[in-house]
C-alpha positions in Angstrom: 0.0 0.0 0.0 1.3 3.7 -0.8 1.6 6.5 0.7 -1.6 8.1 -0.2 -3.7 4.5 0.2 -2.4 4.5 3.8 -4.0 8.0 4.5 -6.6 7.4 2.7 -7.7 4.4 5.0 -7.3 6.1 8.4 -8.7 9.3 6.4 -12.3 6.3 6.2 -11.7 5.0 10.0 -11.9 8.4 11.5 -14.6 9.8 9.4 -16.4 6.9 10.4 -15.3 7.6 14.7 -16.0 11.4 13.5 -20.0 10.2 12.8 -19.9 8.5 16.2 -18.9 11.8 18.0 -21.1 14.2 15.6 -24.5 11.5 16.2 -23.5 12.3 20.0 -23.0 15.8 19.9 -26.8 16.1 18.1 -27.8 14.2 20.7 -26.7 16.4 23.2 -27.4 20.0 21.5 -31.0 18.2 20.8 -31.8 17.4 24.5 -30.8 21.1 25.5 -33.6 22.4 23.4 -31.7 23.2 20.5 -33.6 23.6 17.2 -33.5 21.3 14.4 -32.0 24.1 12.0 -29.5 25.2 14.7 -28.3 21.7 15.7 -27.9 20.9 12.3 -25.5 24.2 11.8 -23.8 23.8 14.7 -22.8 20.0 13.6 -22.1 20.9 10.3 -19.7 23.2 11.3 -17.9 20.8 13.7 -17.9 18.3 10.9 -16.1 20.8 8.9 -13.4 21.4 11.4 -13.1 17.2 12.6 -13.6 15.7 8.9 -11.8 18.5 6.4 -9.5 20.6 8.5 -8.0 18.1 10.7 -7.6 15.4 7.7 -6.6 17.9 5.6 -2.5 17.0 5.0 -1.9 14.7 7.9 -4.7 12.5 9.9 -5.4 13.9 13.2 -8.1 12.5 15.4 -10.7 15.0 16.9 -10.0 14.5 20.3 -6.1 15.5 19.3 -7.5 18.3 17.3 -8.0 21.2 20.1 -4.3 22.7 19.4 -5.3 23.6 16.1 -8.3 25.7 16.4 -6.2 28.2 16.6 -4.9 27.8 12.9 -8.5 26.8 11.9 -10.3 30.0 13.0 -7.4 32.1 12.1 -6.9 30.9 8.7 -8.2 28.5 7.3 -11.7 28.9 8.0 -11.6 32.1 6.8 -10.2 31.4 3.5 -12.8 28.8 3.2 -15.7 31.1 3.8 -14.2 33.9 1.3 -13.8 30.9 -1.5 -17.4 30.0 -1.0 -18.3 33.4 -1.8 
């Protein structure tokens, strides 16, 4: 197996782990009273962070990912955002 092939794979394992934690985290943001169009934001935007950012050029799982918001928010994010528009 490569290179890419290899990161690929663990790139499918944690998206998978990544669902596990987002399913959870609706869960929670549901029971507070959340609303369906707000839950589903705030979960989108975590998935953005846990299943782009952090497996963006090396594979980091999202409970290892909290040192780079930071970078996220700072940069990346942002560029994102101003692509999309």
């Amino acid at each position: 197996m490569n290179e890419y092939e290899d990161y690929e794979k663990q790139c499918k394992i944690l998206r998978k782990e990544n669902q596990v934690l987002l399913d959870e985290f609706s869960a929670w943001l549901e029971s507070k009273g959340l609303k369906p169009k707000t839950v589903r934001k705030h979960c989108d935007n975590v998935s953005f962070f846990i299943n782009d950012f952090l497996l963006y050029s090396e594979v980091i799982r999202a409970v290892d990912g909290a040192n780079h918001v930071g970078m996220f928010l700072s940069y990346w994010f942002i560029s994102a955002i101003l692509v999309q528009s």
